[in-house]
N, CA, C and O atoms as a DFTB+ gen file, in Angstrom:
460 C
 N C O
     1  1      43.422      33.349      18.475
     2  2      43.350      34.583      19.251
     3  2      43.591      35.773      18.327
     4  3      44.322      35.742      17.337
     5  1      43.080      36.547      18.644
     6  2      43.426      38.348      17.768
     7  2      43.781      39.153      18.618
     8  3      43.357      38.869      19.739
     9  1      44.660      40.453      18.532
    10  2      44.814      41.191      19.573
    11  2      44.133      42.130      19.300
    12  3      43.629      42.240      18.182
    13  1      43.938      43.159      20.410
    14  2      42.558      44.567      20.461
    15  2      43.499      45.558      21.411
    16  3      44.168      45.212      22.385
    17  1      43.393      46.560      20.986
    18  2      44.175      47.577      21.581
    19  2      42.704      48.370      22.562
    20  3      41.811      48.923      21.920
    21  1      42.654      48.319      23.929
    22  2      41.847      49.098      24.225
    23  2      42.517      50.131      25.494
    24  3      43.136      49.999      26.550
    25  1      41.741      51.635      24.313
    26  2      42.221      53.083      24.525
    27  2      41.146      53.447      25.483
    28  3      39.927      53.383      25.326
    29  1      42.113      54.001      26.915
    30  2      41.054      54.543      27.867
    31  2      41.068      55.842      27.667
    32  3      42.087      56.380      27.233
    33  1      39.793      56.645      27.987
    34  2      39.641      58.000      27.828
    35  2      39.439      58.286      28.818
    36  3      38.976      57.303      29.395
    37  1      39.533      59.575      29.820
    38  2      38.586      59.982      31.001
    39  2      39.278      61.057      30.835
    40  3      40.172      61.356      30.043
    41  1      38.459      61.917      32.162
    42  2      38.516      63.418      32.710
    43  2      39.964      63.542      33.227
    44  3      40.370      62.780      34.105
    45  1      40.619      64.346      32.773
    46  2      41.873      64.635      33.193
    47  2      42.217      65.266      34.010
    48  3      43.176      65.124      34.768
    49  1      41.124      66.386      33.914
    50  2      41.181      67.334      35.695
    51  2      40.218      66.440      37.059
    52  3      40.257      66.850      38.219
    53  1      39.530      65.392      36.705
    54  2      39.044      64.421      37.876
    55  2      40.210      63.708      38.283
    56  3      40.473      63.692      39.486
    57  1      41.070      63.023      37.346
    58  2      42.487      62.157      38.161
    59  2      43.293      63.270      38.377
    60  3      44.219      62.833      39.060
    61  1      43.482      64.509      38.178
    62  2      44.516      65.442      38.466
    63  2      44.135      65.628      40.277
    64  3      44.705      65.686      41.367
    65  1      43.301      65.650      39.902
    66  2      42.735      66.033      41.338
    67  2      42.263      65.031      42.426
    68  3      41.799      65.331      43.526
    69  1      42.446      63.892      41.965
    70  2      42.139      62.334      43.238
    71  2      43.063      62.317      43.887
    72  3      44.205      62.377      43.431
    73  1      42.688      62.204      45.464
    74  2      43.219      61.498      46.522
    75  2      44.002      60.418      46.786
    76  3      43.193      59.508      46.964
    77  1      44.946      60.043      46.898
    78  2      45.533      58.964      47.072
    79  2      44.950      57.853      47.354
    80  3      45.348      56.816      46.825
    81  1      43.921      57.854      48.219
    82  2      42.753      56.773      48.195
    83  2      42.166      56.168      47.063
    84  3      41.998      55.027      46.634
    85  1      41.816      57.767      46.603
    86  2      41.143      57.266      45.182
    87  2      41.790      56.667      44.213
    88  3      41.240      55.790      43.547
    89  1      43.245      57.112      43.962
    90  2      44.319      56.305      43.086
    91  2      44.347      55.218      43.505
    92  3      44.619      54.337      42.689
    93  1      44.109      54.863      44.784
    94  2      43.997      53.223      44.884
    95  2      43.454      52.499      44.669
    96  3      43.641      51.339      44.301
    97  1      42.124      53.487      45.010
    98  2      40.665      52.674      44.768
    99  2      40.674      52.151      43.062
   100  3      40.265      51.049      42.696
   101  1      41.162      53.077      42.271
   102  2      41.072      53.124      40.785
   103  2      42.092      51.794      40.424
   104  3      41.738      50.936      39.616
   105  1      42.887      51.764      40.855
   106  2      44.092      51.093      40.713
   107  2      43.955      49.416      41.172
   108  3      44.623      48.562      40.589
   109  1      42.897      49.034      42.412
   110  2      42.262      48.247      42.915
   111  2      41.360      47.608      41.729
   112  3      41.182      46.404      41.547
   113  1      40.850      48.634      40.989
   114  2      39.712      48.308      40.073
   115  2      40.010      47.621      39.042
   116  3      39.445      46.661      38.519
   117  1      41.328      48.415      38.678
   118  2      41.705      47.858      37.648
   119  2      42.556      46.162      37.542
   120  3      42.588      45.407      36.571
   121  1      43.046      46.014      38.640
   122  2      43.573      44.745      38.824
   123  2      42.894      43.992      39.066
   124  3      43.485      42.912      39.054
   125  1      41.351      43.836      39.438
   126  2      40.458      43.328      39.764
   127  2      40.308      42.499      38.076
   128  3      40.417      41.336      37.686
   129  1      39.934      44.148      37.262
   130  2      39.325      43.748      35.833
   131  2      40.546      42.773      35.143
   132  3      40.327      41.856      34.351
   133  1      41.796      43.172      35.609
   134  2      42.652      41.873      34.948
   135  2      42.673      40.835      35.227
   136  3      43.108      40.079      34.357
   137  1      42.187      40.148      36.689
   138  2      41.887      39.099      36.893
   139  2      40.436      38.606      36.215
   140  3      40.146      37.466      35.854
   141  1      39.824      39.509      36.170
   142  2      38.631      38.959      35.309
   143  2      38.945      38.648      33.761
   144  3      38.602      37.603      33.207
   145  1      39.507      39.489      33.263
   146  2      40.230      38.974      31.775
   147  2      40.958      37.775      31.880
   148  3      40.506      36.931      31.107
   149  1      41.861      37.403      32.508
   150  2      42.205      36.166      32.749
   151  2      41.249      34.828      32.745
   152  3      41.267      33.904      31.933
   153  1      40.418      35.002      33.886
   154  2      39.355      34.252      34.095
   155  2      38.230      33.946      32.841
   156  3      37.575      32.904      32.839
   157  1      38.046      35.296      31.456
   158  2      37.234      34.771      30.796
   159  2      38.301      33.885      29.745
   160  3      37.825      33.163      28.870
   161  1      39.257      33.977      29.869
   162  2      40.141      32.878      28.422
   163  2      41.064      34.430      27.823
   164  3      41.643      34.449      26.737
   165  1      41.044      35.043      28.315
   166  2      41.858      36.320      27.470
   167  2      43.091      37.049      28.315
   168  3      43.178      37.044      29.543
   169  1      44.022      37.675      27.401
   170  2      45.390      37.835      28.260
   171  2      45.642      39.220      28.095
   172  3      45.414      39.858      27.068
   173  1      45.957      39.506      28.787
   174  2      46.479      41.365      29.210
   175  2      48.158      40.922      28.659
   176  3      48.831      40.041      29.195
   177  1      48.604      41.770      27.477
   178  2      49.815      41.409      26.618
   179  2      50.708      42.696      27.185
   180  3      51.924      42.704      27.375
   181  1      49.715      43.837      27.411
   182  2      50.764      45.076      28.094
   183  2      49.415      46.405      28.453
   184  3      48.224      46.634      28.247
   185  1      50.401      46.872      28.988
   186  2      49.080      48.326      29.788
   187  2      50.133      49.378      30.437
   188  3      51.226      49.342      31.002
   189  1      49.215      50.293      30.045
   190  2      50.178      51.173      30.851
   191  2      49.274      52.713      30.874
   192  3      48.632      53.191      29.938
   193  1      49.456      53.253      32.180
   194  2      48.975      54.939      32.148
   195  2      50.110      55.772      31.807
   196  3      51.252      55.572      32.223
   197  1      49.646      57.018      30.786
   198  2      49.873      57.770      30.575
   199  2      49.777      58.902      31.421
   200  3      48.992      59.040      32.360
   201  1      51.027      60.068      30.834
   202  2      51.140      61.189      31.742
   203  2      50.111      62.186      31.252
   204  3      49.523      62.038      30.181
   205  1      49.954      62.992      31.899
   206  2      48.643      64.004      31.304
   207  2      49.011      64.462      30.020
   208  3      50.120      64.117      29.610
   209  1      48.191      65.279      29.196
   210  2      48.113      65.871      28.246
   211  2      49.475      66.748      27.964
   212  3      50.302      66.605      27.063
   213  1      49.439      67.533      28.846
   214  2      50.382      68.558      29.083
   215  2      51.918      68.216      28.966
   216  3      52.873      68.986      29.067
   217  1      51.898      66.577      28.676
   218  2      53.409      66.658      28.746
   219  2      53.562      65.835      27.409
   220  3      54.582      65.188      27.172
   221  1      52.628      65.892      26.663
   222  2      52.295      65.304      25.055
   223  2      53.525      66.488      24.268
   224  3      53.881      67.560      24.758
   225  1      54.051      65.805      22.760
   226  2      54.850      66.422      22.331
   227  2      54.214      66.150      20.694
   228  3      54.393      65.134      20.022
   229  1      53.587      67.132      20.379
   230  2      52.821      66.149      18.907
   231  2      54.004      66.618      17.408
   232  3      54.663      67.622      17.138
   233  1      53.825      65.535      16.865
   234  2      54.161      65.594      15.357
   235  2      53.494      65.381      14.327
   236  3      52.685      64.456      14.258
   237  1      53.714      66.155      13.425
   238  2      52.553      66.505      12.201
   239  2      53.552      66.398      10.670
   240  3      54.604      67.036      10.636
   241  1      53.194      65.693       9.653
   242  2      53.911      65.974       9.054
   243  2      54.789      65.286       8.050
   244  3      55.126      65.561       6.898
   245  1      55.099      64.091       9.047
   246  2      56.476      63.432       9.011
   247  2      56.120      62.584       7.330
   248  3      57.074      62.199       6.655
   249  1      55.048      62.442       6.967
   250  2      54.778      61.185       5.610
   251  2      55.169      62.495       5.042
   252  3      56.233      62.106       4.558
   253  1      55.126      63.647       4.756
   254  2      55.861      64.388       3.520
   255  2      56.861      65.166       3.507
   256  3      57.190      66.079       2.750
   257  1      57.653      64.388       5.097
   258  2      58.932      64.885       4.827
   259  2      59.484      66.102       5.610
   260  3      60.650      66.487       5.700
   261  1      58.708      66.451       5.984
   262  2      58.483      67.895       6.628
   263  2      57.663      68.624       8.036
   264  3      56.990      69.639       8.209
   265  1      58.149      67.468       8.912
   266  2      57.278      67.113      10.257
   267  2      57.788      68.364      11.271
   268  3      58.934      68.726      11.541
   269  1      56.331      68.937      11.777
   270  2      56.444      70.084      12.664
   271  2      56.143      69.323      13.788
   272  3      55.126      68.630      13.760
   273  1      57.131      69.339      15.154
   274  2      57.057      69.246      16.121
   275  2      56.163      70.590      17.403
   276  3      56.541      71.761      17.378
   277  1      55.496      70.320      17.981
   278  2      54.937      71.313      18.871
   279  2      54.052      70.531      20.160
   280  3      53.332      69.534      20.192
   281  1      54.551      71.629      21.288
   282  2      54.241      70.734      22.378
   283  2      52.734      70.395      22.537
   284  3      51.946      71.280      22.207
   285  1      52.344      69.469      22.904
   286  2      50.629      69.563      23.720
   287  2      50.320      68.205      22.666
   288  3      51.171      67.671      21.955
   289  1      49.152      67.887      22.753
   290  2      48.361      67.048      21.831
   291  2      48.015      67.600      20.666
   292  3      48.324      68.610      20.033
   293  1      47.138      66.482      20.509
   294  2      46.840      66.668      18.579
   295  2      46.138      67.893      18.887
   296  3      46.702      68.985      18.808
   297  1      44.515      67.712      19.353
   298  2      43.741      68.084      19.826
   299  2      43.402      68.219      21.242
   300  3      43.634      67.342      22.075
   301  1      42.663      69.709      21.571
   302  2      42.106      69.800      22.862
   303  2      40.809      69.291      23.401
   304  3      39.815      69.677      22.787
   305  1      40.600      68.435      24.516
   306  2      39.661      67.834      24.471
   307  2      39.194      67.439      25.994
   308  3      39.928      66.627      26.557
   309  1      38.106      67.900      26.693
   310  2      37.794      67.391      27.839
   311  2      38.215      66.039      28.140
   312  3      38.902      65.921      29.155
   313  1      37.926      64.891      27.409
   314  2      37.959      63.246      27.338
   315  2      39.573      63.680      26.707
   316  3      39.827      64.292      25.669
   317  1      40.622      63.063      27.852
   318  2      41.853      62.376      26.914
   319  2      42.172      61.235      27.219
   320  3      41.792      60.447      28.085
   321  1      43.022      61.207      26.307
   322  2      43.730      59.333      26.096
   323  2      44.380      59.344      27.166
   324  3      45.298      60.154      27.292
   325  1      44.007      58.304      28.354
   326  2      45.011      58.373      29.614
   327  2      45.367      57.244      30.392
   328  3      45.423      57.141      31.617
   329  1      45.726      55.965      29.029
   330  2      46.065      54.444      29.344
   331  2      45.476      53.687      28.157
   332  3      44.540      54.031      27.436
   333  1      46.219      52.586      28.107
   334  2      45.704      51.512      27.325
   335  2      46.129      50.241      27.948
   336  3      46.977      49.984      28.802
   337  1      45.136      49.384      27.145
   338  2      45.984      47.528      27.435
   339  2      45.731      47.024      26.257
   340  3      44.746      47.487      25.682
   341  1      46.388      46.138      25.686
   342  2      46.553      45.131      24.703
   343  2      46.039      44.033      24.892
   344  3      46.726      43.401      25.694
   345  1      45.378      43.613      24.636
   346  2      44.663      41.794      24.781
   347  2      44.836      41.096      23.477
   348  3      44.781      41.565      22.340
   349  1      45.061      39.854      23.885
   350  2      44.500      38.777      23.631
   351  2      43.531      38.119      23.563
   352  3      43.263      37.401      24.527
   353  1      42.551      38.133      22.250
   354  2      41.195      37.464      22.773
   355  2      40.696      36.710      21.854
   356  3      41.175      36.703      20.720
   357  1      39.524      35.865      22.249
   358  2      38.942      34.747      21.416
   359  2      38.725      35.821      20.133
   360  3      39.721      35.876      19.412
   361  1      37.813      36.525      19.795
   362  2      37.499      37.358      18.943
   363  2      36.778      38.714      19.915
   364  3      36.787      38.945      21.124
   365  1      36.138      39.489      18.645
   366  2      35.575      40.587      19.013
   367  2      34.347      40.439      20.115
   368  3      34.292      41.206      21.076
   369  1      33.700      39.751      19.975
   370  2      32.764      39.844      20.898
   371  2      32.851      39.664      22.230
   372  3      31.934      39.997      22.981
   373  1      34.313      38.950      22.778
   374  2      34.820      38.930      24.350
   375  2      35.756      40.020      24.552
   376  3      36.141      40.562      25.588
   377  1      36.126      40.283      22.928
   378  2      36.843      41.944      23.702
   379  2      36.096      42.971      24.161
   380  3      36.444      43.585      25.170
   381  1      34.810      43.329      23.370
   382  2      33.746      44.244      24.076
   383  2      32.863      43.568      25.393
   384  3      32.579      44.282      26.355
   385  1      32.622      42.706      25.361
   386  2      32.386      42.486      27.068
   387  2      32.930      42.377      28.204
   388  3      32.444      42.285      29.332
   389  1      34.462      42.401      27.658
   390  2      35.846      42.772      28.468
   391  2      36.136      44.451      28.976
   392  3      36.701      44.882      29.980
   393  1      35.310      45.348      27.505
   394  2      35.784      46.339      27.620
   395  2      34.275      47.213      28.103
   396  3      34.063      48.424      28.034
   397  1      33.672      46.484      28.432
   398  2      32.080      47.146      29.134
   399  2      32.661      47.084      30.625
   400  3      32.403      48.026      31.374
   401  1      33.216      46.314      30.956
   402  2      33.945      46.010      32.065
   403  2      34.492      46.746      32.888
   404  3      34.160      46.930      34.059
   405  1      35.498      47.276      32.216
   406  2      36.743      48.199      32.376
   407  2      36.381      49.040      33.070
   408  3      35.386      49.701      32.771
   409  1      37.127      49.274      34.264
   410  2      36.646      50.900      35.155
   411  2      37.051      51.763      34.230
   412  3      38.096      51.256      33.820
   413  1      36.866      52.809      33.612
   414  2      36.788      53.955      32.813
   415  2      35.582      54.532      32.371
   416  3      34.542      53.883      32.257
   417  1      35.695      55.780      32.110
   418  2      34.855      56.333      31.621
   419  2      34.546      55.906      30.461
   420  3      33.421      55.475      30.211
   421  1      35.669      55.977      29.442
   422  2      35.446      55.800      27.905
   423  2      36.596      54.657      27.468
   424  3      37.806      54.701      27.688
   425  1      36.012      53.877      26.948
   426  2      36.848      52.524      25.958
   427  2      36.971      52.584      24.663
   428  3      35.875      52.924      24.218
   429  1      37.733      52.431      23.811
   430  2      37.720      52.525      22.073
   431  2      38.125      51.217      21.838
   432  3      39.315      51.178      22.153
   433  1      37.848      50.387      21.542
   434  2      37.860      48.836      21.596
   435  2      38.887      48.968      19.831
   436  3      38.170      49.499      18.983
   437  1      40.071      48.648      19.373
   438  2      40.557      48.583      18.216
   439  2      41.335      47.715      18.221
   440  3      42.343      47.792      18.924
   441  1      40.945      46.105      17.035
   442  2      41.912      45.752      16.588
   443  2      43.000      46.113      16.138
   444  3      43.304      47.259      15.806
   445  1      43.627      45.204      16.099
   446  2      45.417      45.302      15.748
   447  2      45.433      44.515      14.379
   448  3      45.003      43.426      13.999
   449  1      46.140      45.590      13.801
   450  2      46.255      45.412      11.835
   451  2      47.546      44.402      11.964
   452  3      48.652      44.726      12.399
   453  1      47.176      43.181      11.515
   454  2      48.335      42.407      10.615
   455  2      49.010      43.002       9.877
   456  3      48.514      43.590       8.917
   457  1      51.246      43.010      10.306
   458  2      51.674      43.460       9.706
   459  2      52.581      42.254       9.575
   460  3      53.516      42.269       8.774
């Protein structure tokens, strides 16, 4: 097995603004897709949503010693980072048909570096 870090992206003012329905509906979706990861031979290791942008605290810096703290993200960006999950999987090619899957807008499919 290898693990794959996959980074969800979407519209931040579309979930700012969903209905409680819709948080369910989304939320429905997604437990759905973990039972399907299960079902192909692959394991959900951890997941979790993130709070919006706005409550990001970025650091810059820190490898020379001299790290500036300032609130917000790196970058401003329609698409933000707003959840991930960790898998377990045979290799790469069931992590991207895992991650075609995924209710989201946007997936960044990234192995995990041997340390």
């Amino acid at each position: 097995m290898a693990r794959y870090v996959f980074l969800i992206y979407g519209d931040e003012a579309q979930m700012a603004n969903a209905t409680p329905e819709q948080w369910q509906q989304m939320m429905d979706a997604h437990n759905a897709w973990g039972h399907s990861v299960h079902e192909a031979g692959a394991t959900i290791v951890a997941g979790e949503a993130l709070q919006p942008t706005p409550t990001a605290t970025a650091v810059r810096g820190g490898l020379s010693g001299s790290a500036v703290v300032t609130d917000g993200p790196f970058a401003e960006s329609k698409e933000a980072l707003g959840g991930f999950y960790l898998v377990d999987a045979p290799d790469l090619d069931l992590a991207l048909k895992l991650a075609k899957t995924l209710p989201a807008d946007g997936v960044e499919v990234r192995p995990v570096a041997a340390t």
